[in-house]
C-alpha positions as CSV (number, residue, x, y, z in Angstrom):
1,X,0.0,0.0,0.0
2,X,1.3,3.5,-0.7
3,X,-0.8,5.5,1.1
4,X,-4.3,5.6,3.0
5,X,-7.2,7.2,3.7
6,X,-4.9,9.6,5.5
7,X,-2.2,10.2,3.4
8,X,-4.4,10.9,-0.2
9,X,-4.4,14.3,0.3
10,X,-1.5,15.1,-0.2
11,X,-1.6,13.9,-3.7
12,X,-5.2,15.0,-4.7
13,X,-7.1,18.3,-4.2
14,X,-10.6,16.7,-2.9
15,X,-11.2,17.0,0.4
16,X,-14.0,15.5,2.9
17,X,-16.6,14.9,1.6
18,X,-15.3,14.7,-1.6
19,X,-12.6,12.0,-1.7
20,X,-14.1,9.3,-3.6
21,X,-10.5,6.8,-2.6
22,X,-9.2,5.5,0.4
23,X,-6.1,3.7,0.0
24,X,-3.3,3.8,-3.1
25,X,-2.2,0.5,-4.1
26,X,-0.2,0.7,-7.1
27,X,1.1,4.2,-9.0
28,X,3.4,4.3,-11.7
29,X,3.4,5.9,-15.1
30,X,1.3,3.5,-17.4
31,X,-1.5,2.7,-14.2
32,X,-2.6,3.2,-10.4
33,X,-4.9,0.9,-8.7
34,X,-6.9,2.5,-5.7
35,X,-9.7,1.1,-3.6
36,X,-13.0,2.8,-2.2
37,X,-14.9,1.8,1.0
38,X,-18.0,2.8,0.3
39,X,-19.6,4.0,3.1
40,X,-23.5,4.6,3.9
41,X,-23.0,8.2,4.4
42,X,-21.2,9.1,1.1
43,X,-22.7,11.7,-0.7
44,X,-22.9,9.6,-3.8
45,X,-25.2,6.9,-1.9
46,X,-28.7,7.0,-3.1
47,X,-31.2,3.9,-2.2
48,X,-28.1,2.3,-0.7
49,X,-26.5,2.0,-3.8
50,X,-22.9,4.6,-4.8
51,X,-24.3,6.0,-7.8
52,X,-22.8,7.5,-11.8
53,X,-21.3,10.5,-10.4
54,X,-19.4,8.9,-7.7
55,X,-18.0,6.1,-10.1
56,X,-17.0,8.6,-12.6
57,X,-15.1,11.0,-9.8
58,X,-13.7,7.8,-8.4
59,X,-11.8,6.9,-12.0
60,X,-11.3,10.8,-12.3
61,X,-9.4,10.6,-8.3
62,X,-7.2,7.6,-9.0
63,X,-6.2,9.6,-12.2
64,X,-5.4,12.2,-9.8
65,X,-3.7,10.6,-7.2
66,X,-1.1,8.9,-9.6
67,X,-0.2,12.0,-10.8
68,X,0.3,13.5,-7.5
69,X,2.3,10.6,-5.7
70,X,4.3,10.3,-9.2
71,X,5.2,14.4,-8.3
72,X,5.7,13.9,-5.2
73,X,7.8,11.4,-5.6
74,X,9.8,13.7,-7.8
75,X,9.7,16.6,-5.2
76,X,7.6,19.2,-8.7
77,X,4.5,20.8,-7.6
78,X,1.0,18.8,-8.1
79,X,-1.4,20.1,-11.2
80,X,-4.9,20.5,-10.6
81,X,-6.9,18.1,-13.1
82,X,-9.9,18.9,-14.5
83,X,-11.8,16.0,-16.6
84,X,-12.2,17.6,-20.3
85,X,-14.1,15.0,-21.3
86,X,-15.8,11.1,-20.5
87,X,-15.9,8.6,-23.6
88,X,-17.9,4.9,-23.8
89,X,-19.4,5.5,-20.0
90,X,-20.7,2.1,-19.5
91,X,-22.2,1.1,-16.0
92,X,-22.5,-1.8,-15.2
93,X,-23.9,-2.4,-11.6
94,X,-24.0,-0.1,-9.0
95,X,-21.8,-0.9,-5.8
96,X,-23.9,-1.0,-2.8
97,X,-23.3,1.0,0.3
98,X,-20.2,-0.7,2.3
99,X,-18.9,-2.5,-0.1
100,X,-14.6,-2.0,-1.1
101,X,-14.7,-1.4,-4.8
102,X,-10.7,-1.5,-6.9
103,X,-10.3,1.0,-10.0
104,X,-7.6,1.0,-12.1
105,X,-6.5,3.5,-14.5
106,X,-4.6,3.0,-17.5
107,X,-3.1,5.8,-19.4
108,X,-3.0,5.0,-23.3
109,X,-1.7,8.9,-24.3
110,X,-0.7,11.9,-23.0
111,X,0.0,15.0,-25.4
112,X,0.6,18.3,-23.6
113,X,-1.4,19.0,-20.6
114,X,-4.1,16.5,-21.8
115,X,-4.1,12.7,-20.7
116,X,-6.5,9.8,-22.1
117,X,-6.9,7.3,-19.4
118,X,-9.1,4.3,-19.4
119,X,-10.6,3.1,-16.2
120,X,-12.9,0.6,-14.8
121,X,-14.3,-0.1,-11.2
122,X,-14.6,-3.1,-9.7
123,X,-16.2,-4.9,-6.8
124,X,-14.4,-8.1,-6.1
125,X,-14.1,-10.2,-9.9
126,X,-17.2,-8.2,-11.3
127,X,-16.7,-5.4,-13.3
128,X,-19.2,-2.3,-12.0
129,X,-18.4,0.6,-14.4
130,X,-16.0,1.7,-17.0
131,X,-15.2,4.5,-19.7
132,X,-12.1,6.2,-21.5
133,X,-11.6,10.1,-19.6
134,X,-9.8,12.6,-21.0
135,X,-7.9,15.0,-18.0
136,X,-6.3,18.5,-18.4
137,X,-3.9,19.0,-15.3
138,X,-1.7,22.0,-15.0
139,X,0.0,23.4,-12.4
140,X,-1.3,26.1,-10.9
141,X,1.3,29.4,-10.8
């Protein structure tokens, strides 16, 4: 594990109640891996189930977070992200309420400040949700 619940912050610019990942598994340039407890109380829980815009800020935060513990890492200041755009959104099944869902990221390009990632969230083997995102991150001066 490379960071927790405590430690994402300093490598994404959400804060309570809007972190939508609790622990860093895996973050290196091609992917990061993160995992989500859901809990009852999220803000994306409706009828006990974490609804579209929580899985699509989830994939949008473990985009994030790899690029902040990569600049860490490397001691450069962390860009802001911004999602310019959300391609082949495909949900699946919606992850009840305190459940741990995994999302992993893969980035297939990068020109400039824009990078095309492909995610997909998953709860245990089963694949909830997943769609290609498009993020513009620069750093703020």
């Amino acid at each position: 594990m490379l960071a927790t619940l405590q430690e994402i912050t300093a490598y994404i610019p959400q804060r309570p109640p809007m972190v939508m990942i609790h622990n860093l598994l895996e973050a290196s340039e091609e992917r990061a891996v993160t995992q989500l407890h859901i809990l009852p109380d999220n803000i994306f829980v409706e009828n006990k189930f974490f609804k579209e815009p929580g899985l699509v800020e989830n994939i949008a935060q473990t985009a994030a977070v790899q690029v902040g513990y990569i600049c860490v890492q490397r001691n450069v200041p962390v860009p802001i992200g911004y999602i310019a755009a959300i391609k082949d959104l495909k949900i699946f099944k919606f992850p009840p309420a305190d459940s741990l869902i995994t999302t992993c990221i893969t980035v297939k390009n990068q020109v400039l400040d824009i990078t095309l990632v492909e995610g997909e969230v998953r709860l245990n083997d089963e694949v909830m949700c997943r769609c290609e995102m498009r993020i513009f991150a620069k750093v703020q001066s």
